[in-house]
C-alpha positions as CSV (number, residue, x, y, z in Angstrom):
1,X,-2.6,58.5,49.6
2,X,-2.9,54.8,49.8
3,X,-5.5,53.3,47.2
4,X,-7.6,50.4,46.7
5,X,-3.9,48.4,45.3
6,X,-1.5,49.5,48.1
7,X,-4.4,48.9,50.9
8,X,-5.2,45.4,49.7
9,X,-1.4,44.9,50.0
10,X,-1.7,45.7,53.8
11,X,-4.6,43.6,54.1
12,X,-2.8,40.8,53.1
13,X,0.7,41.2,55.1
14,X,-1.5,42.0,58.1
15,X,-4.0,38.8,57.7
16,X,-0.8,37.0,57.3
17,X,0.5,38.0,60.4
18,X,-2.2,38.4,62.7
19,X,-5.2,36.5,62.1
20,X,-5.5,34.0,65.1
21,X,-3.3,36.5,67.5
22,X,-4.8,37.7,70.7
23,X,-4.7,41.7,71.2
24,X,-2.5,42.6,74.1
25,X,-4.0,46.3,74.0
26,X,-4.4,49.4,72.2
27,X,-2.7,52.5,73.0
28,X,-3.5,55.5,71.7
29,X,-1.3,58.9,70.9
30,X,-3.6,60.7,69.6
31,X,-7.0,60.8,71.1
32,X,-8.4,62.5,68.2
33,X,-7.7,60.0,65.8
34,X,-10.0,57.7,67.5
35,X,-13.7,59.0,66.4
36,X,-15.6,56.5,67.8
37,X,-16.5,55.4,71.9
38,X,-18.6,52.4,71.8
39,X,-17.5,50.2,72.3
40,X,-14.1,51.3,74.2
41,X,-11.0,50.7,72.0
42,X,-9.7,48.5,75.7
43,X,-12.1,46.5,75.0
44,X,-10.0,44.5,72.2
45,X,-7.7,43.3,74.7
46,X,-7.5,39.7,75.2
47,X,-9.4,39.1,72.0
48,X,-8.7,37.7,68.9
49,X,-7.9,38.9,65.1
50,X,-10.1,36.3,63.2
51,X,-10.2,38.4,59.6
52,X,-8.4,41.4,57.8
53,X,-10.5,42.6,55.4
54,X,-11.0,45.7,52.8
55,X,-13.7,48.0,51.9
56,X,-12.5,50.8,49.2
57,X,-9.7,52.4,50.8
58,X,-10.6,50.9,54.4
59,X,-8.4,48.5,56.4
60,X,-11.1,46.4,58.9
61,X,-9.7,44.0,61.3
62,X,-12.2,42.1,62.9
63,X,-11.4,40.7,66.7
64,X,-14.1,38.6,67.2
65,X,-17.0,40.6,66.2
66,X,-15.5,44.1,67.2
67,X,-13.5,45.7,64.3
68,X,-11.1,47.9,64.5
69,X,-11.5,50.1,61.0
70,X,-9.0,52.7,59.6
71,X,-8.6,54.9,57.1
72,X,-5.0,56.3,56.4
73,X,-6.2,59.3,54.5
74,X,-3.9,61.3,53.0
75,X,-0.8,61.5,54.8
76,X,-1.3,58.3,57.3
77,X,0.5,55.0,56.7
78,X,1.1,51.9,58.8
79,X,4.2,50.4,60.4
80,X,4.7,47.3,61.6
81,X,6.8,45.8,64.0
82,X,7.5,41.8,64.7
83,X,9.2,43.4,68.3
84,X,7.4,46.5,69.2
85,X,9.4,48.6,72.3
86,X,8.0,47.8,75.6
87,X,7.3,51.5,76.3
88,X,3.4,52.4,76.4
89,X,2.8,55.0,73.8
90,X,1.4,58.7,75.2
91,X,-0.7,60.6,74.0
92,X,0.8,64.0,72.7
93,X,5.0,62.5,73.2
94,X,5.4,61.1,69.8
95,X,4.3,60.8,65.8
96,X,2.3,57.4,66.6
97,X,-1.1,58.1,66.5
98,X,-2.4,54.1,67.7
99,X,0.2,51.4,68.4
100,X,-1.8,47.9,68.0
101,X,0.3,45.7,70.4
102,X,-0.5,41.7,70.2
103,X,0.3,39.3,72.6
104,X,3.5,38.1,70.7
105,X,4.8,41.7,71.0
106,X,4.3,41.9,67.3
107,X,2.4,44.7,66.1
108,X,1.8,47.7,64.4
109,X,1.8,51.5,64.5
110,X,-0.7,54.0,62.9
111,X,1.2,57.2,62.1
112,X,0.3,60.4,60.3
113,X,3.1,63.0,58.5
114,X,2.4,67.1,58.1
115,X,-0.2,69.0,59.6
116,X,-3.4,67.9,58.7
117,X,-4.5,65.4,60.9
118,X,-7.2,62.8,58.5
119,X,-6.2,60.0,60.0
120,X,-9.4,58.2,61.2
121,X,-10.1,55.0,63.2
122,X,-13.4,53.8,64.1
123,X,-14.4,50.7,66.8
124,X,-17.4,49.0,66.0
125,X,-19.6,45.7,66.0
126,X,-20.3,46.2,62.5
127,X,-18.2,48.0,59.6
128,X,-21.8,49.7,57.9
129,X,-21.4,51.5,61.1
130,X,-19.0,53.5,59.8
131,X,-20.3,56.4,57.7
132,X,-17.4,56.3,55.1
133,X,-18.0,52.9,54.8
134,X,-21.8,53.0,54.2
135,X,-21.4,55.4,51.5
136,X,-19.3,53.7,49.7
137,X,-19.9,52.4,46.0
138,X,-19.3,49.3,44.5
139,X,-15.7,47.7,44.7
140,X,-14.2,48.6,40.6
141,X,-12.8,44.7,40.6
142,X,-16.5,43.4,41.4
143,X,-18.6,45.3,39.2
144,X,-20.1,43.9,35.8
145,X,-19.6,45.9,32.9
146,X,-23.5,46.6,32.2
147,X,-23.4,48.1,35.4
148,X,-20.6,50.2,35.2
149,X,-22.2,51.6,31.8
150,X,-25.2,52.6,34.4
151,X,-22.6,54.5,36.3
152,X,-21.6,56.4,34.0
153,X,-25.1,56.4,32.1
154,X,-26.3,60.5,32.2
155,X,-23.6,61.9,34.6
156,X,-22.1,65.3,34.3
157,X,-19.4,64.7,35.7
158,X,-15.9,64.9,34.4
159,X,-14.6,61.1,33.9
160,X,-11.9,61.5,36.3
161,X,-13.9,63.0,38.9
162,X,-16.1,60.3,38.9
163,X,-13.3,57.9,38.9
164,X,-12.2,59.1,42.4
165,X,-15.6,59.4,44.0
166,X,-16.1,57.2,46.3
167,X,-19.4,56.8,46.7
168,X,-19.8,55.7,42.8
169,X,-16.7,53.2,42.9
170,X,-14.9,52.0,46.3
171,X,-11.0,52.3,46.2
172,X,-9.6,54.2,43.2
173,X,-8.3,57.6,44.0
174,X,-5.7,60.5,42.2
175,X,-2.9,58.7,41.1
176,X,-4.9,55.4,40.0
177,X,-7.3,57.3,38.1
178,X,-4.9,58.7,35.9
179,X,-3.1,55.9,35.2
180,X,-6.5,54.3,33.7
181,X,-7.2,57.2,32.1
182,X,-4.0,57.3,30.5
183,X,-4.5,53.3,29.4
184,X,-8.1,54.2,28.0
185,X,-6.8,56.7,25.7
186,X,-9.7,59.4,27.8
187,X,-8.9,63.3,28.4
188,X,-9.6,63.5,32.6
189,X,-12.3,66.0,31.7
190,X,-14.0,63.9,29.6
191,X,-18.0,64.1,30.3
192,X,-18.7,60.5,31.9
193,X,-22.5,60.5,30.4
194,X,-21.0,61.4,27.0
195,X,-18.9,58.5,26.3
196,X,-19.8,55.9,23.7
197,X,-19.6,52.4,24.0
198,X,-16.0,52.1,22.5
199,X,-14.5,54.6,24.9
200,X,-16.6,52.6,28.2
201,X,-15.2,49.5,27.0
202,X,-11.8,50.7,27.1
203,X,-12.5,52.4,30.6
204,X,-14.1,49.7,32.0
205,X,-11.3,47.3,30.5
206,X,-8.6,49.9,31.6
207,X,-9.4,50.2,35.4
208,X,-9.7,46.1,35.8
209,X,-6.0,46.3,34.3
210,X,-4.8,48.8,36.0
211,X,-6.0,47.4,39.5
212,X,-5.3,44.1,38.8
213,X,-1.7,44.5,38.0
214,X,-0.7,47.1,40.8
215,X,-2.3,44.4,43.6
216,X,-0.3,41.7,41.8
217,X,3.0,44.1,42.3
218,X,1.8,44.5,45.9
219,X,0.9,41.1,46.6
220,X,3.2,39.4,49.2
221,X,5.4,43.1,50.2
222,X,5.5,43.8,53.4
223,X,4.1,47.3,54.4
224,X,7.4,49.4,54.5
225,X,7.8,48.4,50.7
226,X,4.3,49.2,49.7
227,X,4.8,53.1,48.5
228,X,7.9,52.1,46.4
229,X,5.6,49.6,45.2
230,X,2.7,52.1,44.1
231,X,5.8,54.8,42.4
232,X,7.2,52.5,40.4
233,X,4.5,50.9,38.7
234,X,3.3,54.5,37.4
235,X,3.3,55.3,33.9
236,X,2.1,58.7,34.0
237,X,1.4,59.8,37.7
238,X,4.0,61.6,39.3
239,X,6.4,61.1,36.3
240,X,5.9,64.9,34.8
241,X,8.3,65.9,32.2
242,X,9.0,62.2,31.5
243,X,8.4,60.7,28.3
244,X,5.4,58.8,27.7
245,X,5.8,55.3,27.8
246,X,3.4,54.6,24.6
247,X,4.3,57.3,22.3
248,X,7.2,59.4,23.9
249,X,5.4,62.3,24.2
250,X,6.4,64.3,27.4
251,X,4.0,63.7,30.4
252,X,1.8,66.7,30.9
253,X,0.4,68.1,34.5
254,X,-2.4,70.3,35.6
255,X,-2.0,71.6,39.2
256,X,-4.6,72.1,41.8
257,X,-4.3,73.6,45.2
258,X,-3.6,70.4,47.1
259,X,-3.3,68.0,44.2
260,X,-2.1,67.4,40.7
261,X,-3.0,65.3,37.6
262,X,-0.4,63.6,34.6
263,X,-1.5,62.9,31.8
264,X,-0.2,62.3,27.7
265,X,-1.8,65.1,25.5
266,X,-1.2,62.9,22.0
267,X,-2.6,59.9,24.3
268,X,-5.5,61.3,25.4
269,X,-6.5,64.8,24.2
270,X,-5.7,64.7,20.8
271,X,-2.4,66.4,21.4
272,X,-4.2,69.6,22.8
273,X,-2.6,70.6,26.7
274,X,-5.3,71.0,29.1
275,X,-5.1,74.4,31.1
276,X,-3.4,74.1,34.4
277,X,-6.4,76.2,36.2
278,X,-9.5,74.6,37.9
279,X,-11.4,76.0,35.0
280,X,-11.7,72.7,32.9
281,X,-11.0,73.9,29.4
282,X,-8.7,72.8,26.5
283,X,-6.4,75.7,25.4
284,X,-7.4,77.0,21.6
């Protein structure tokens, strides 16, 4: 899934590209990707792109007061196009879910992979339309660290839980979250409302890092390079039975049913695996 980095990386190569453009048309593929009616997605045509802009893991473009807002969930992912074909995309005959065609016949598609369909686009005159949008939390790049202390201030929650919740920080989701975890020398369960001020400082210092130096890596790629991007600046994510890059200890994982965690037991749990079950419980 693309997170806060990768998605602030498309946000730039699309602002770059299509801010000042006028919208040839929409076309949809997928009529259920589309979860919104009001106004019509036609209505975009002939308008303009004056802003690309973020919120968490949201791409908004704004044509001139009606924005076009997506969300490439899990398995979605964007594809652009300085020449798109001149056929109209139909719904049902191919992968594309929207095809964003601008008057240039530059543009880009919206596609999804496998079978669960989470792709989700939303028209409307203002993004707090949107309910994934107006629960969202603060942005993790924006907040102060007093505030982030409040966060976590008396919550049960396991640390990287409440990393990847979006309504308590915008943006950060699986593989990010262990990656700061790893850098703040935390164990993922971890009881947010327990940590002491040392272990918030290196949390809070941690996640700024982290962010910070996978949107720099993104910064100025174009789309199709993005998710090589996001691999490749992992230390511990996706890199199980790898030696850890601080200590050289082998990269641990703990398996879920549709997800998995990494993570360095002599980093981060006092060199203690963490059971690979749901129950959150350090082996004896």
């Amino acid at each position: 899934m693309p997170e806060l980095p990768e998605v602030q990386g498309l946000v730039d190569f699309l602002a770059s590209r299509v801010v000042g453009l006028p919208v040839a048309r929409v076309e949809l593929g997928s009529f259920s990707v589309l979860k919104t009616y009001d106004p019509p997605v036609d209505s975009l045509g002939g308008l303009s792109v004056t802003n690309v802009t973020r919120h968490g893991k949201w791409v908004d473009i704004d044509v001139d007061g009606i924005h076009l807002v997506f969300h490439l969930s899990r398995a979605g992912w964007l594809r652009w196009s300085d020449a798109l074909p001149q056929t109209v995309v139909r719904p049902g005959k191919s992968p594309i879910a929207l095809r964003m065609r601008f008057a240039d016949d530059s543009g880009f598609d919206l596609t999804e992979a496998g079978t669960q369909k989470r792709l989700a686009v939303h028209v409307v005159r203002d993004p707090s339309q949107v309910p994934g949008i107006a629960s969202l939390g603060p942005d993790p790049l924006s907040i102060s660290r007093s505030d982030f202390a409040a966060l976590l201030a008396g919550s049960r929650s396991q640390v990287k839980g409440l990393l990847r919740d979006q309504s308590v920080l915008a943006g950060v989701g699986n593989a990010y979250s262990d990656e700061v975890l790893h850098a703040a020398k935390l164990s993922p369960y971890t009881i947010a409302g327990k940590l002491d001020e040392d272990q918030i400082d290196r949390l809070y210092a941690a996640l700024r890092d982290i962010l910070t130096e996978a949107i720099a890596a993104a910064s100025g790629k174009p789309a199709k390079d993005l998710k090589d991007a996001k691999r490749a600046g992992m230390r511990v994510h996706g890199r199980t039975g790898e030696k850890c890059p601080v200590c050289g200890d082998v990269i641990r994982e703990v398996s879920f049913a549709d997800r998995s965690m990494q993570y360095c037991a002599t980093c981060q749990t006092g060199g203690k695996p963490l059971a690979d079950r749901r129950m959150s419980r350090l082996l004896k």
